[in-house]
C-alpha positions in Angstrom: 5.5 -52.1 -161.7 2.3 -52.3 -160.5 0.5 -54.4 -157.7 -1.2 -57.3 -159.2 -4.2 -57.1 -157.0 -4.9 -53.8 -158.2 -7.7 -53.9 -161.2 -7.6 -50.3 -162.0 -8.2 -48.5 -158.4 -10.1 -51.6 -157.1 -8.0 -53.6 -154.7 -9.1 -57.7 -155.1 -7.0 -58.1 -151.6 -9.7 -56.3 -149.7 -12.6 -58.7 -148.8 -14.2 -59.9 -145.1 -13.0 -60.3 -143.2 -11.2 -56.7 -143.3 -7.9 -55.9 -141.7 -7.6 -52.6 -140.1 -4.7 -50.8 -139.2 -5.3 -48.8 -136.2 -3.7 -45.9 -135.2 -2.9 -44.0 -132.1 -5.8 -41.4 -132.0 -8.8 -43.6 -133.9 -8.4 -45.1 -130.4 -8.7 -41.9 -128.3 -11.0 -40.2 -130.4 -13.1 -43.6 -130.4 -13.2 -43.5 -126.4 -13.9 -39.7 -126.7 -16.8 -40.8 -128.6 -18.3 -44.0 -126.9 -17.8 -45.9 -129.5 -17.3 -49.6 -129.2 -14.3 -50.4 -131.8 -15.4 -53.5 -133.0 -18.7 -53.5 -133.2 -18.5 -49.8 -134.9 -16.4 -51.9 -137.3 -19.1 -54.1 -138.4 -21.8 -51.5 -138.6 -19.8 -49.4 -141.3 -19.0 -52.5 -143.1 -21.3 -55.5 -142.4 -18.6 -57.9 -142.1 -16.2 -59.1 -139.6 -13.3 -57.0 -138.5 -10.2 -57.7 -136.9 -8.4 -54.7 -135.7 -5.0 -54.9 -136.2 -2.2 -53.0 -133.7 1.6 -52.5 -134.7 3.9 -52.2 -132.2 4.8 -48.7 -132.8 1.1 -47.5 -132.1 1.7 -49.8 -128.8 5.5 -48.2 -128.3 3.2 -44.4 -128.9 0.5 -45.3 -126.2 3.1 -46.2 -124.1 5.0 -43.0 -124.4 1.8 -41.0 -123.8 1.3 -42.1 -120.2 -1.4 -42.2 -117.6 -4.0 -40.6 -119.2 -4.1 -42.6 -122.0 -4.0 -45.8 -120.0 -8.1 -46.9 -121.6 -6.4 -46.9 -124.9 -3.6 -49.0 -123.8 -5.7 -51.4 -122.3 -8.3 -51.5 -125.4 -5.4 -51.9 -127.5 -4.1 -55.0 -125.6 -7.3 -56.3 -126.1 -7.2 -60.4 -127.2 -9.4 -59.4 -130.4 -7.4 -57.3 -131.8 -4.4 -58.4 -133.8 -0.7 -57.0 -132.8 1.4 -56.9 -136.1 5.2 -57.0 -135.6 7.1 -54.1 -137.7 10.3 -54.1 -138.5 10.5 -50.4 -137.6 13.6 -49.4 -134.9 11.5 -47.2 -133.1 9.9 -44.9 -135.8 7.1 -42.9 -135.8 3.4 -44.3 -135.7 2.5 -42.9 -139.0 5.5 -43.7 -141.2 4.7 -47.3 -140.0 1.3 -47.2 -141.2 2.2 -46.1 -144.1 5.3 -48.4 -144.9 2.8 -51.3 -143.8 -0.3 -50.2 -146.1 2.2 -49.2 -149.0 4.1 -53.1 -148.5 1.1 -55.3 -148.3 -2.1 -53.4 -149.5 -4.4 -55.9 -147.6 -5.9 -53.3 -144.8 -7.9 -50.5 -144.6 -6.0 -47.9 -142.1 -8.2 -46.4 -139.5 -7.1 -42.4 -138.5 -8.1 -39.6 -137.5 -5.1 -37.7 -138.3 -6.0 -35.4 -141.5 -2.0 -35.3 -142.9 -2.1 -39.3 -142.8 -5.0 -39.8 -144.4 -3.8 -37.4 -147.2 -0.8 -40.2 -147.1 -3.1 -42.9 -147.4 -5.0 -41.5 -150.2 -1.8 -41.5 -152.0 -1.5 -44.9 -151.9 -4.1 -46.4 -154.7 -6.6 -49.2 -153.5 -6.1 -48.7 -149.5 -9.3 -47.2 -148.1 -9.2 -45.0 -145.1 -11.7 -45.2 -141.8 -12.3 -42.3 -139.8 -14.7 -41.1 -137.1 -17.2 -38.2 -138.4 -20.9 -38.1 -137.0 -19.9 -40.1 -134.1 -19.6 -43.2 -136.6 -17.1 -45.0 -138.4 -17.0 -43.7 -142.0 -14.9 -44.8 -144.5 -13.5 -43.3 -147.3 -12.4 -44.9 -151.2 -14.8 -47.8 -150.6 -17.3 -47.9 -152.7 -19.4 -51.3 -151.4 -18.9 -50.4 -147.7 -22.3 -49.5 -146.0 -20.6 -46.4 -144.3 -19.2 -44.9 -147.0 -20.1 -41.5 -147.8 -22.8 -40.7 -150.6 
């Protein structure tokens, strides 16, 4: 059984504004890199963004300590969206995956090659990722930052 949103590999759930799924390490890499998460977010698309946290990625930030306190507080941020998973304490990824797989309405920003090979396995859920220092994002075809 199919989804019904899904018009060949075009998804009709994907429209602005865009829910993105964040993971652990598009945060750290995005620090790394400067970047301001939002507004990065609007440049590769042209439309609004609401970043959207699960609480495992928050349970994984809190594991990693002291020296990933930035991304903690960045992730608390009153912009971005914290999605409750049903999850007992999984890992980050699996979420991520469960939740793209389940609802199909978010584009899941990593920087994690293994789960973007996931995501690609999932038909009509685009992938962000940091190359360039920019957002880029991949299986898109209208997005502004999608590769030529």
């Amino acid at each position: 059984q199919a989804p019904t949103a899904l018009f060949f590999n075009y998804n009709s759930q994907l429209g602005p504004p865009y829910h993105i799924l964040i993971d652990t390490n598009f945060i750290n890499f995005s620090i790394r890199n400067k970047l301001d998460m939002i507004r990065s977010m609007m440049d590769c698309l042209l439309a609004k963004c609401i970043p959207c946290v699960t609480d495992c990625v928050m349970g994984e930030l809190e594991k990693l300590g002291s020296k990933y306190s930035i991304a903690l507080r960045l992730a608390k941020d009153p912009r971005f969206e914290r999605i409750p998973c049903n999850c007992k304490g999984c890992y980050a990824d699996d979420c991520l995956v469960n939740m793209a797989t389940q609802w199909r309405c978010f584009i899941v920003a990593t920087c994690d090659k293994e789960l973007r090979r996931r995501i690609r396995k999932i038909p009509g859920v685009p992938s962000m990722f940091i190359s360039n220092h920019r957002y880029t994002v991949e299986r898109m075809p209208e997005a502004f930052g999608a590769p030529r």
